[in-house]
ROSEBA-935322 format. One line per 2 residues: number of its first residue (from 1); their letters; for each residue z, x, y of C-alpha. Coordinates in steps of 0.05 Angstrom, whole numbers, plus 5000, padded with zeros to 4 digits. Each point is the difference from the previous one (the first is absolute). Example, Ala and Ser with C-alpha at 12.3 -4.5 7.8 and 13.67 -1.06 7.14 Angstrom:
# ROSEBA-935322
1) AS) 5156/5246/4910 ~ 4987/5027/5069
//
This chain:
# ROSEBA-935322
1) XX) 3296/2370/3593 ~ 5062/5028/4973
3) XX) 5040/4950/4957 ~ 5066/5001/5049
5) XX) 4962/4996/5063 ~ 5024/4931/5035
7) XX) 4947/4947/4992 ~ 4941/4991/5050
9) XX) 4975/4939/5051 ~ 4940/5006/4953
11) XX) 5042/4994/4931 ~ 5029/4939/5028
13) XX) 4936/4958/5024 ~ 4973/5024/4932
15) XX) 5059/4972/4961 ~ 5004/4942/5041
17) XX) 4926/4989/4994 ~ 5007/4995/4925
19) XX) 5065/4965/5005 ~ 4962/4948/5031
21) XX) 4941/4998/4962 ~ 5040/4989/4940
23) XX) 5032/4943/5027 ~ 4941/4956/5028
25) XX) 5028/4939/5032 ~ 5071/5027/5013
27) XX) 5017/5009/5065 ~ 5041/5075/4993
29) XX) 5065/5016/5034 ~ 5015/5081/4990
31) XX) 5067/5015/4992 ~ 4975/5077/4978
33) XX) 4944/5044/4990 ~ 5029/5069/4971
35) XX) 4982/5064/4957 ~ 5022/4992/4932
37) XX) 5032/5093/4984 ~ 4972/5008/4933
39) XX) 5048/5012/4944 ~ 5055/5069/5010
41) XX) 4980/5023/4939 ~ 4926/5009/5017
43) XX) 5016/5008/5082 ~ 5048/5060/4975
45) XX) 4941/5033/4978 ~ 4959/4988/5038
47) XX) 5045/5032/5061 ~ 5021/5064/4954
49) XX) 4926/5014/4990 ~ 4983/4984/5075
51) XX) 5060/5049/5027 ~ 4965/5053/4955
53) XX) 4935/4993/5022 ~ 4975/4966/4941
55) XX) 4991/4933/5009 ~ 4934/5006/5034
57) XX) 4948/4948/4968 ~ 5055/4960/4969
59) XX) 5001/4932/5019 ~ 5051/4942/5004
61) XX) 4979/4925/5010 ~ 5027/4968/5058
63) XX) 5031/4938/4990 ~ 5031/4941/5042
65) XX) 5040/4939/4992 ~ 4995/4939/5037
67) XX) 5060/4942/5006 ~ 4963/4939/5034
69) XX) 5023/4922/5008 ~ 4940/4938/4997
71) XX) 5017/4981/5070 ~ 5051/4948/5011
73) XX) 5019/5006/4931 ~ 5055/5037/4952
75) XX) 4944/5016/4958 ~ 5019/5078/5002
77) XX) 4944/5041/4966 ~ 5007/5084/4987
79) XX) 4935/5038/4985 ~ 4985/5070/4981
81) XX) 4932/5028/5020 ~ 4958/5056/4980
83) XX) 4985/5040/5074 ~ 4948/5053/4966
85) XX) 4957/4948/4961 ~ 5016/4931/5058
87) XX) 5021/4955/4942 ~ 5066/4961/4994
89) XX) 5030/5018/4929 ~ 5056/4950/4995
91) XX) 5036/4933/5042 ~ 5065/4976/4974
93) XX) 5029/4935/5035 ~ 5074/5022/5005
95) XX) 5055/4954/4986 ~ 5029/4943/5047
97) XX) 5057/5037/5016 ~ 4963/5064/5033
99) XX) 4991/4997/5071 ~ 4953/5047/5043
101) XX) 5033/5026/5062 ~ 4996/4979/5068
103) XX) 4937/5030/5044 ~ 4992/5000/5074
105) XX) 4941/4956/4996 ~ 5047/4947/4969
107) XX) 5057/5008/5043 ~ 4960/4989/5058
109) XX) 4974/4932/4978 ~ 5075/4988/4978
111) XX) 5025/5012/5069 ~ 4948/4968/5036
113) XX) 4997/4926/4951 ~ 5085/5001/5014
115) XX) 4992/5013/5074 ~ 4957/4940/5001
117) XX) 5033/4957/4953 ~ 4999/4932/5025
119) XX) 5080/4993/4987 ~ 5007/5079/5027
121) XX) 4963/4973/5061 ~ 5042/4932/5011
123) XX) 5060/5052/4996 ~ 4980/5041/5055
125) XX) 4990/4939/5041 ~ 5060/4979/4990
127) XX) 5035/5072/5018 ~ 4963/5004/5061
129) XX) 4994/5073/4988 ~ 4995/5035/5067
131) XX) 4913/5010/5019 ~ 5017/5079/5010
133) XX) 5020/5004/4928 ~ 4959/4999/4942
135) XX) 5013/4975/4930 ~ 4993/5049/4942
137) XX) 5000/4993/4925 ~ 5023/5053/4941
139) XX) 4984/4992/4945 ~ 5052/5016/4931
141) XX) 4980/5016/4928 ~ 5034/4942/4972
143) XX) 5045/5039/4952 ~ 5034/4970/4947
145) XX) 5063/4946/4997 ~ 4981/4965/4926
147) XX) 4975/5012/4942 ~ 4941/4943/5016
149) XX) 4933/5026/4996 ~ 4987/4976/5072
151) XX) 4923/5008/5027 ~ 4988/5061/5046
153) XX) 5040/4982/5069 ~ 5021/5035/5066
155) XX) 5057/4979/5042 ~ 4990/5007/5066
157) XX) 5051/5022/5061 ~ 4990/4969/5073
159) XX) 5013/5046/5064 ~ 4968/4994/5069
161) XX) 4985/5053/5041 ~ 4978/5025/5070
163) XX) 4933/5008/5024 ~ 4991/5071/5004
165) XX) 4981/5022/4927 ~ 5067/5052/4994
167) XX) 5048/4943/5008 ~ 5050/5004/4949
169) XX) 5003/4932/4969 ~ 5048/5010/4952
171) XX) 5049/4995/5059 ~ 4967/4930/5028
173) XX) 5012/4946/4956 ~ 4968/4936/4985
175) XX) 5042/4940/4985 ~ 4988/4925/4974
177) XX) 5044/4951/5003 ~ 5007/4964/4923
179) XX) 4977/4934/5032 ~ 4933/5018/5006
181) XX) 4983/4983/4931 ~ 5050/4930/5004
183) XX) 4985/4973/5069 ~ 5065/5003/5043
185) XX) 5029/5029/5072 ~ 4977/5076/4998
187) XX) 5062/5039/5031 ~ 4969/5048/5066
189) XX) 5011/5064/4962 ~ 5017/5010/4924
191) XX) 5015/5054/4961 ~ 4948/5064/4995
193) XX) 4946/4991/4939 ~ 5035/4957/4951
195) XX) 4937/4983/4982 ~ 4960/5035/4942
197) XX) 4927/4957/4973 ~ 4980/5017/4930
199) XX) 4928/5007/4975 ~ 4959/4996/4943
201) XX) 4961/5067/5004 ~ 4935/4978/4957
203) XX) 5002/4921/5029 ~ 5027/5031/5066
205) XX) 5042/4927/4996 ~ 5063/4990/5037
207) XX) 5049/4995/4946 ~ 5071/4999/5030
209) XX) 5035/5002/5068 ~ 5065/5038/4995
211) XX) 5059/4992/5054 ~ 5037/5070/4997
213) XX) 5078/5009/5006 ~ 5016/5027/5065
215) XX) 5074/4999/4990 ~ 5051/5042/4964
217) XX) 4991/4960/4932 ~ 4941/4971/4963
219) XX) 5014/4939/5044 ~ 4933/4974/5042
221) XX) 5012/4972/5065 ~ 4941/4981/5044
223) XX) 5030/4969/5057 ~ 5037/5064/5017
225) XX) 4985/5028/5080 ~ 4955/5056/5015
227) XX) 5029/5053/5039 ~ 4944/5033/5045
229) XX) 5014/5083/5002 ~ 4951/5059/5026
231) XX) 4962/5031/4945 ~ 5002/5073/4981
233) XX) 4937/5023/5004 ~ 4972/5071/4976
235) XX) 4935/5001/5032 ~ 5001/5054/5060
237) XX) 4960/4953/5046 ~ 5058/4949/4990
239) XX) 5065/5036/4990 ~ 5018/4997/5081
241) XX) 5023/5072/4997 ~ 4964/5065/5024
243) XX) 4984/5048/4937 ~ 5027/5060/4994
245) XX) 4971/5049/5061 ~ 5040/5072/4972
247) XX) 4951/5008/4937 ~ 4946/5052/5012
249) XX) 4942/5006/4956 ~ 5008/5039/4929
251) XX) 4926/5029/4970 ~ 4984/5013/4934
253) XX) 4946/5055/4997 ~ 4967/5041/4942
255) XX) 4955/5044/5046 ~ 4971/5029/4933
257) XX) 4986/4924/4968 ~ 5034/4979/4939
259) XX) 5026/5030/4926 ~ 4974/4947/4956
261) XX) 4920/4997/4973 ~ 4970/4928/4975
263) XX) 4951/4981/4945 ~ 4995/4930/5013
265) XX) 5065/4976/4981 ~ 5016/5065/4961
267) XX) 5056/5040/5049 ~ 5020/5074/4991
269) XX) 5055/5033/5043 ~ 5041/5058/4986
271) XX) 5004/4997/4926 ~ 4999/4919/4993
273) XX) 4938/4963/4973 ~ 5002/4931/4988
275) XX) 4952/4939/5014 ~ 5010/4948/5051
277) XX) 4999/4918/4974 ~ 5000/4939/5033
279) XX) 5002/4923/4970 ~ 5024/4932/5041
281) XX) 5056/5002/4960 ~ 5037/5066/4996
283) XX) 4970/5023/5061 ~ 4999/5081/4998
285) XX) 5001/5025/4930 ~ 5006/5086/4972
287) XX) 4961/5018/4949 ~ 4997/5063/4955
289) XX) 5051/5042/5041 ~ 5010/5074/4982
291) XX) 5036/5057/5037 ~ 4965/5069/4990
293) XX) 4960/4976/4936 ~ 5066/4966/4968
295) XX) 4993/4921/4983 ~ 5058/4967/5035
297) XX) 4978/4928/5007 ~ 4943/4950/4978
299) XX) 5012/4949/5040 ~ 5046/4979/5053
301) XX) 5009/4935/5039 ~ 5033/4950/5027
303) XX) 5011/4941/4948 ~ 5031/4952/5029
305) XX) 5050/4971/5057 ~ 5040/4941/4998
307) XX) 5042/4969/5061 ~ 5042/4944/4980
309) XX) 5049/4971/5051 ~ 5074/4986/4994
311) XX) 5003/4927/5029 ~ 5022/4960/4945
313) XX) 4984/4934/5033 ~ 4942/4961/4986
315) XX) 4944/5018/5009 ~ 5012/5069/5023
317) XX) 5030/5003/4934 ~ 4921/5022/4981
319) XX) 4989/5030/5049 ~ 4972/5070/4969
321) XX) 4933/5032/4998 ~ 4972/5057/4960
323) XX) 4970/5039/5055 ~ 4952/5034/4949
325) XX) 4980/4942/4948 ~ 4999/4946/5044
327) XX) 4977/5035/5065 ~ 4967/5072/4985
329) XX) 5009/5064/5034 ~ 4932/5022/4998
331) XX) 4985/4923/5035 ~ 5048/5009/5058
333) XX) 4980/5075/5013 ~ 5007/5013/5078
335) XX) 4941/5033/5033 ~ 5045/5056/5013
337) XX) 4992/5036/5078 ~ 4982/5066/5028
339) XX) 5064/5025/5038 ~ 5044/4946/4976
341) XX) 5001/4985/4924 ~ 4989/5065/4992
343) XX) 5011/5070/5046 ~ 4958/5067/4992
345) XX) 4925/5012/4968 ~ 4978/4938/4957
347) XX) 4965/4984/4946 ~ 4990/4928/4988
349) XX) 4982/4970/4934 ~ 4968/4929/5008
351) XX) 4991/4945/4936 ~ 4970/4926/5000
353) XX) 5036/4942/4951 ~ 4955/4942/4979
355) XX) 5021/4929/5047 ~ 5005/4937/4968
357) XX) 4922/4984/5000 ~ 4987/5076/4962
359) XX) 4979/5032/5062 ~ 5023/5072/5021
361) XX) 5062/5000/5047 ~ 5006/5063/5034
363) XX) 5063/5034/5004 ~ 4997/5053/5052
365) XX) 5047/5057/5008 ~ 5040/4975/4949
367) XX) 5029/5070/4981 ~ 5007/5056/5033
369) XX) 5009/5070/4987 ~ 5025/5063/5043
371) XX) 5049/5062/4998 ~ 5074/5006/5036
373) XX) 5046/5051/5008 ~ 5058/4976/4966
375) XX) 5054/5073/5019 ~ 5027/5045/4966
377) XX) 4967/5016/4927 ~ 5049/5047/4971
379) XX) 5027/5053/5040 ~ 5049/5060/4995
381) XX) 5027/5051/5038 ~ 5033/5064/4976
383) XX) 5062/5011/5023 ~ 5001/5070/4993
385) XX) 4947/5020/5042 ~ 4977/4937/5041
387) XX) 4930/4996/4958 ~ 4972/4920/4998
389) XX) 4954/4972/4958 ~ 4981/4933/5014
391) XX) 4937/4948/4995 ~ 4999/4926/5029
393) XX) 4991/4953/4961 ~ 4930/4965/5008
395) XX) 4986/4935/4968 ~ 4938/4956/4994
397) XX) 5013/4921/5005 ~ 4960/4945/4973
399) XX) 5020/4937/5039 ~ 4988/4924/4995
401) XX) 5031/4950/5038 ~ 4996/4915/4979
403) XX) 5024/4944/5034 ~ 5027/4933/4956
405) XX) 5008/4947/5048 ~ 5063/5024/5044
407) XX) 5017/5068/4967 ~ 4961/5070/5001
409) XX) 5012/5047/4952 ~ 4970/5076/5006
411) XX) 4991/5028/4935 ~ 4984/5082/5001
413) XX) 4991/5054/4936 ~ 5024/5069/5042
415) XX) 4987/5063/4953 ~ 5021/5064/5016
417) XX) 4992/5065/4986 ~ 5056/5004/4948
419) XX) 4966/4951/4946 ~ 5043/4952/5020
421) XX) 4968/4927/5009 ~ 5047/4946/5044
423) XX) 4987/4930/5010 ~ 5019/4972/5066
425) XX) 5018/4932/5016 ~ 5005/4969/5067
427) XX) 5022/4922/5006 ~ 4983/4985/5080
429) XX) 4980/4936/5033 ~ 5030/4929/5021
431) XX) 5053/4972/4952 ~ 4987/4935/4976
433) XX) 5042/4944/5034 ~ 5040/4922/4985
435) XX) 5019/4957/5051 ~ 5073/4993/5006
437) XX) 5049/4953/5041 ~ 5029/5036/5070
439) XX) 5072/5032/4976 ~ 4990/4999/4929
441) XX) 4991/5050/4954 ~ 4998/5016/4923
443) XX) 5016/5053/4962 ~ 4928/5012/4966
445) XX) 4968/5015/5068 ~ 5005/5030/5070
447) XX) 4989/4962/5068 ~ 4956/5038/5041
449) XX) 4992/4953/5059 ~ 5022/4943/5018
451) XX) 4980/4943/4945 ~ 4963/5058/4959
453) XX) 5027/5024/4935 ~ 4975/5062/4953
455) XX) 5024/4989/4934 ~ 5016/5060/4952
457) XX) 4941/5019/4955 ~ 4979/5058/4952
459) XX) 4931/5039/4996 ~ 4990/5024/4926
461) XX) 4949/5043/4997 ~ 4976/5027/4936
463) XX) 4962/5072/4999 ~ 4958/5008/4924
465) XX) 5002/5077/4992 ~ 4951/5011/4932
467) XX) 5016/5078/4993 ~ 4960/5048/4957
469) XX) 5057/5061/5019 ~ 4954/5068/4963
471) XX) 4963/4941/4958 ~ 5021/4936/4961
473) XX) 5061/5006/4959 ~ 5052/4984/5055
475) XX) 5063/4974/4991 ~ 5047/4962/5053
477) XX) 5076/5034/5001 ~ 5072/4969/5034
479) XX) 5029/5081/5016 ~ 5068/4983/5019
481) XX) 5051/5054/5036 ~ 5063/4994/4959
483) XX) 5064/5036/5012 ~ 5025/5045/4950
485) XX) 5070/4983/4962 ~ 5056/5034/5026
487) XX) 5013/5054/4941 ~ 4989/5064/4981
489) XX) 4928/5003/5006 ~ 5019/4975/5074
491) XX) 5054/5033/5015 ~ 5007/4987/5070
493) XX) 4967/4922/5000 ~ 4942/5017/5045
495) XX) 4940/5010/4945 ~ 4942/4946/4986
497) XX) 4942/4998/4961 ~ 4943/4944/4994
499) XX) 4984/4955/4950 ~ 4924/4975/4990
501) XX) 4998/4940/4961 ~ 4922/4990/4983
503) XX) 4980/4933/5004 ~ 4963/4993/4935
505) XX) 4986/4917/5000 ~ 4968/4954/5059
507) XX) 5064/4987/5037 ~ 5021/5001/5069
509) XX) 5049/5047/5028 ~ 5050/4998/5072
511) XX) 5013/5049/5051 ~ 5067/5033/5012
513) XX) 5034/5052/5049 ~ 5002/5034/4943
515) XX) 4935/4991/4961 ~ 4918/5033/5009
517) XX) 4946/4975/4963 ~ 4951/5049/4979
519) XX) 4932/4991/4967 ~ 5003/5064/4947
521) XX) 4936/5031/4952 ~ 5044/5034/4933
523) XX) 4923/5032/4987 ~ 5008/5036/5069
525) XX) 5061/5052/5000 ~ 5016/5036/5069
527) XX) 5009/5071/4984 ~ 5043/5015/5039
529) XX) 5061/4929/4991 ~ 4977/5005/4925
531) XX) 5006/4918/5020 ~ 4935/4949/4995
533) XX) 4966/4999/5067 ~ 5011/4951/5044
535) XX) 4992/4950/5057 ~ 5061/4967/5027
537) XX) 5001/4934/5037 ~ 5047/5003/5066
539) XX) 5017/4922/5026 ~ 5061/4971/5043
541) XX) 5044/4957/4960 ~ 4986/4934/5018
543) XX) 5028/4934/4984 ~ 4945/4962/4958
545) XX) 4988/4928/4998 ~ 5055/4958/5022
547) XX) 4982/4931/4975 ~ 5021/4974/4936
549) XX) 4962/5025/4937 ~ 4997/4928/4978
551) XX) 4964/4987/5071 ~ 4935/4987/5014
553) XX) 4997/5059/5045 ~ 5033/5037/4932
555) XX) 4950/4976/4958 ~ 4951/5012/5028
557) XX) 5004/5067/5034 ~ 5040/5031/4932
559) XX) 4981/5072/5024 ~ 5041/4990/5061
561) XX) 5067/4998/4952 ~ 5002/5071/4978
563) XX) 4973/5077/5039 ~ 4958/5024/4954
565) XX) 4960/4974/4939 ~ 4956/5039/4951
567) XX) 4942/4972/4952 ~ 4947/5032/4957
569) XX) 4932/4999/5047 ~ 4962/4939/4978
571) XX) 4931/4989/5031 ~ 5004/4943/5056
573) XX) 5073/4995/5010 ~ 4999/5023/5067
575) XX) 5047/4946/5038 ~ 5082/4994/4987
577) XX) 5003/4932/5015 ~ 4927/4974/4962
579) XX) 4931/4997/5018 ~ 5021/4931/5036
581) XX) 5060/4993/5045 ~ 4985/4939/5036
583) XX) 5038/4939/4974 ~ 5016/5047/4941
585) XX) 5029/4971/4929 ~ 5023/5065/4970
587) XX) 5032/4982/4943 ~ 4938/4997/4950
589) XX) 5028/5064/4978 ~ 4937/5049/5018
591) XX) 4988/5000/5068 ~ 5041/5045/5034
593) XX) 5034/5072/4996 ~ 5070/4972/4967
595) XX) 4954/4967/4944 ~ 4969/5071/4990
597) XX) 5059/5033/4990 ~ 5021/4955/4953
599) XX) 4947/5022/4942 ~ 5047/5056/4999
601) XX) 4935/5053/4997 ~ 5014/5067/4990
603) XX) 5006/5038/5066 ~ 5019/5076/4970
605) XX) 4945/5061/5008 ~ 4943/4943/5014
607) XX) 4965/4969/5045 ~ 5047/4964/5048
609) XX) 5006/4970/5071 ~ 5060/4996/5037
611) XX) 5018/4937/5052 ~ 5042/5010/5047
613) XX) 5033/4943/5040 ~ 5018/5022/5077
615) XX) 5048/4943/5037 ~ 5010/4989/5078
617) XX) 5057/4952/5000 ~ 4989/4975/5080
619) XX) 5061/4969/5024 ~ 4972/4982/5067
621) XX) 5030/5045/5060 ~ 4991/4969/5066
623) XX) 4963/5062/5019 ~ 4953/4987/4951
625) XX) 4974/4944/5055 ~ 4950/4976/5022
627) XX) 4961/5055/4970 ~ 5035/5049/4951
629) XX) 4999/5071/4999 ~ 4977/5041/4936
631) XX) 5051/4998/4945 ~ 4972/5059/4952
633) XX) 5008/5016/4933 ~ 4973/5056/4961
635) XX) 4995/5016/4925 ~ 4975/5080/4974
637) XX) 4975/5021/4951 ~ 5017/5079/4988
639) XX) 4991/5052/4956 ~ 5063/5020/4955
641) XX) 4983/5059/4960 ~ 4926/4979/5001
643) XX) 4985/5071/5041 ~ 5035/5069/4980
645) XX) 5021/5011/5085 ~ 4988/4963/5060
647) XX) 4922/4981/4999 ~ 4998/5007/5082
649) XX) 5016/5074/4995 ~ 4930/5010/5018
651) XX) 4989/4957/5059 ~ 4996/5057/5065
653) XX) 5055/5007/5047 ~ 5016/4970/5052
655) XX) 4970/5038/5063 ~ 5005/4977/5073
657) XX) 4923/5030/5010 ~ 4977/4947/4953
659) XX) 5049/4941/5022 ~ 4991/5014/5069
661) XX) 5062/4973/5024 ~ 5040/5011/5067
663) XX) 5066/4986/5036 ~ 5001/4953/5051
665) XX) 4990/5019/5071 ~ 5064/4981/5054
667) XX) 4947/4968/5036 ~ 4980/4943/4945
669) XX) 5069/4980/4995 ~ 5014/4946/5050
671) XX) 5061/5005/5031 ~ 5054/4950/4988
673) XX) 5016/4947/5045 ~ 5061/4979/4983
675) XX) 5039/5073/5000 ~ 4985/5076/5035
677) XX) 4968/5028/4952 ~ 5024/5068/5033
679) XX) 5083/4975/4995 ~ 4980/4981/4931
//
């Protein structure tokens, strides 16, 4: 196998065969089975020699790691295993304050022990929750609030819901009266979900019930009335409105088949090569991208998202979760669908993750990849004598889409026929919702229904971009667009120049109107600028992390305080916020990107990587409710004076015999009903 491919439903029964084997008497809880890259230096080489044709013969051992608890324990154990020769090389019992992530396997036993929770159960009683409604349980990464070395917990969020399995329960709330744990009169309806169990996640123990403020202070009141309202509900079958009748069908149709070729999860199209990766954690991952021959990129992925919200009263005040650490993208994959997810002529790349007992859980359809038309290319038209030239732009997508609890979020690498590479976020889904008293509001959230409040929130997602732009000596520049003096070499005050300032220590560095970063190579001069060539990094200017640096939410997402960062490339550091987000402790001064950048490596003509820190700040809009449409970001990365001209010169023109397309007949249109479309 080759060294990147994604690992197999037969690598993980083997690893968790010797796992176990190893650990005779034990019973094993997985928390991941995963291929281990081997080191840049030798995978560099490897990949030169491979694009060349030479690598044939040459071998590199497979490896895997694998994080695992003794059941019912925080006994957390992380092995490394040799895959070619079926031995484990190495266990190391990690330190107290390391947590694994949650795992589906988990949070289903979580949901189902507080669902069924002797005082959860005397609660409902009590409610009298209506028969049609169902009572539902999410469960919360605990976060962080102290600096106590608590045990692994989740805190878990009450809701109730309808019968038929769309019904948005984030909208029907469930609500116990305070007297249910001291015996007194229970008042007919109380507040929505001030309720909120915490559990021990290896003793799956009950180890607090929290009553949640419903007010517009920190004040808890449990006597307060419930005020019944209609929920909002997304779910077509329960919306009580016709859909749309007006919206005729729109085909996507390559009568000639697709552009791109496949060697198992090597892809070729137009002048791109690059290999397709896959782990539970990052999800999709770029490998070994090059344009026409030209290294651009060794590796590119997603490293890690945090969402931390802005209530500040207890306990929403930890109320955060690293949707990558503590979650995984690869483990929340959708099994993405023909003629929804995606539009055209598919091709669907499928992986499996290891479950918590080391067998192989398939994750079907998790990416998916296709071509769109995305207009005009470049075009021009002479003037003088009416000649255009002009080629549409074609693009080819590589999708995945995850869900974390209430949120989606559609993740795509478009590439087009320019060299340019752009990463496209898309934040979609159900916001997360508090309870809140009828006619009060506060000014860290938005009421979206009666008794139902969204509080403000950020997703900080951080993209690891490890170039290798024409080879390894890159360097990270701030080029800022500076206006000239106003004197005689600018005589009329309208000249400016730029300014590169190279970036020649690990540091981090922030956007501005007026500010590109560039990743340069000073061994590579374009002929024709006489400059270093180049790839720049395009990004909207987004506010970064709005809680306190001194915060937990600071502390321990530090890569959310500043755009971009830059560190020499050290094997294994792969993840801004540390190889373990849940319950994190960050300040043992290694762990994370801000403790990186802190060794003050040098980061001029080397071997760098580049993190760059993308914010949503999501003040909730009322049309955001109850399900939210897609708030998108998108970050390039473009040539600047990496080519000598446009690279897409060569892509054909545009041509209606090969487009095929043709105006609409009067006929089609439907006439309106509301006008004469004749007066009109």
């Amino acid at each position: 196998m080759h060294p990147l491919d994604p690992i197999t439903a037969e690598e993980i029964t083997g690893v968790a065969t010797l796992v176990k084997a190893r650990e005779v008497g034990k019973s094993i809880h997985f928390k991941k089975i995963a291929i281990v890259e081997p080191p840049k230096r030798v995978l560099r080489s490897f990949l030169t020699e491979e694009r060349s044709g030479k690598a044939k013969g040459i071998h590199l051992p497979r490896r895997a790691s694998a994080l695992y608890y003794y059941r019912g324990t925080a006994h957390l154990f992380l092995a490394k295993i040799d895959l070619d020769h079926q031995v484990v090389e190495h266990v190391e019992k990690l330190e107290t304050h390391f947590h694994g992530q949650a795992d589906p396997e988990e949070a289903a036993e979580l949901r189902d022990i507080c669902l069924n929770h002797p005082r959860v159960l005397e609660a409902v009683k009590n409610f009298g929750l209506p028969k049609e409604l169902t009572l539902v349980c999410d469960t919360w990464p605990y976060g962080r609030d102290s600096k106590d070395n608590h045990p692994r917990l989740v805190q878990c969020y009450l809701f109730a819901r309808g019968n038929h399995p769309g019904s948005n329960h984030y909208d029907k709330r469930l609500s116990i009266a305070k007297s249910i744990f001291a015996p007194a009169q229970v008042t007919d309806y109380t507040v929505p979900l001030p309720f909120a169990p915490v559990f021990d996640m290896a003793s799956q123990k009950l180890i607090e019930v929290i009553h949640l403020p419903t007010g517009a202070d920190f004040t808890v009141n449990p006597d307060v009335k419930y005020v019944p309202h209609a929920p909002k509900e997304y779910h077509h079958a329960l919306q009580g409105q016709p859909v749309r009748q007006d919206l005729k069908p729109l085909v996507v149709h390559q009568p000639q088949g697709v552009s791109f070729t496949l060697d198992g999860y090597l892809v070729r199209w137009q002048k791109w090569r690059f290999r397709l990766g896959f782990n539970w954690r990052e999800g999709m991952v770029l490998h070994d991208v090059t344009y026409d021959g030209r290294e651009l990129f060794h590796r590119l992925s997603l490293s890690e998202m945090f969402v931390p919200y802005a209530d500040p009263r207890h306990p929403y005040s930890r109320k955060s979760v690293f949707d990558v650490g503590d979650i995984g993208a690869g483990v929340a994959a959708n099994n993405l669908a023909l003629g929804c997810d995606c539009l055209g002529v598919i091709k669907y790349f499928s992986f499996v993750i290891a479950d918590s007992n080391g067998n192989p859980a398939p994750r079907p359809n998790a990416v998916c990849m296709h071509e769109i038309d995305d207009g005009i290319g470049w075009k021009h038209t002479n003037i003088r004598n009416g000649v255009v030239s002009l080629v549409r732009s074609r693009v080819l997508v590589l999708q995945t889409i995850i869900t974390v609890g209430n949120y989606e979020y559609v993740f795509m690498w478009n590439l087009d026929q320019a060299a340019g590479l752009h990463y496209k976020i898309q934040a979609t889904g159900i916001l997360s919702t508090h309870p809140i008293d009828e006619g009060t509001t506060v000014p860290w959230g938005t009421n979206v229904n009666i008794g139902v409040m969204a509080p403000f929130h950020q997703h900080i997602f951080s993209l690891r971009i490890d170039p290798c732009i024409d080879g390894d000596n890159n360097t990270l520049i701030e080029e800022d667009s500076v206006a000239m003096p106003f004197d005689e070499q600018n005589p009329y005050g309208i000249g400016y120049v730029t300014k590169a300032k190279p970036l020649v220590k690990s540091t981090y560095s922030d956007s501005a109107p007026y500010r590109t970063h560039k990743i340069i190579n000073c061994s590579n001069i374009n002929k024709s600028s006489g400059k270093p060539v180049s790839y720049a990094i395009h990004s909207p200017d987004k506010q970064m992390l709005l809680a306190h640096p001194k915060s937990w939410h600071g502390k321990r997402a530090k890569y959310g305080s500043h755009h971009f960062w830059v560190t020499a490339h050290n094997d294994g550091e792969l993840h801004a916020a540390g190889d373990y987000t849940y319950q994190s402790t960050p300040d043992d001064g290694k762990s994370d990107l801000a403790a990186w950048v802190d060794r003050a490596d040098n980061t001029e003509d080397t071997d760098i990587v580049v993190w760059h820190s993308i914010s949503l700040t999501h003040n909730p809009r009322t049309e955001d409710y109850p399900v939210m449409p897609c708030d998108t970001m998108i970050v390039s990365l473009k040539p600047s004076g990496f080519f000598d001209m446009n690279p897409a010169l060569d892509v054909p023109q545009s041509m209606q015999e090969t487009n095929s397309s043709r105006p609409v007949k009067e006929k089609e249109i439907e006439p309106d009903r509301c006008c004469n479309l004749k007066d009109s």
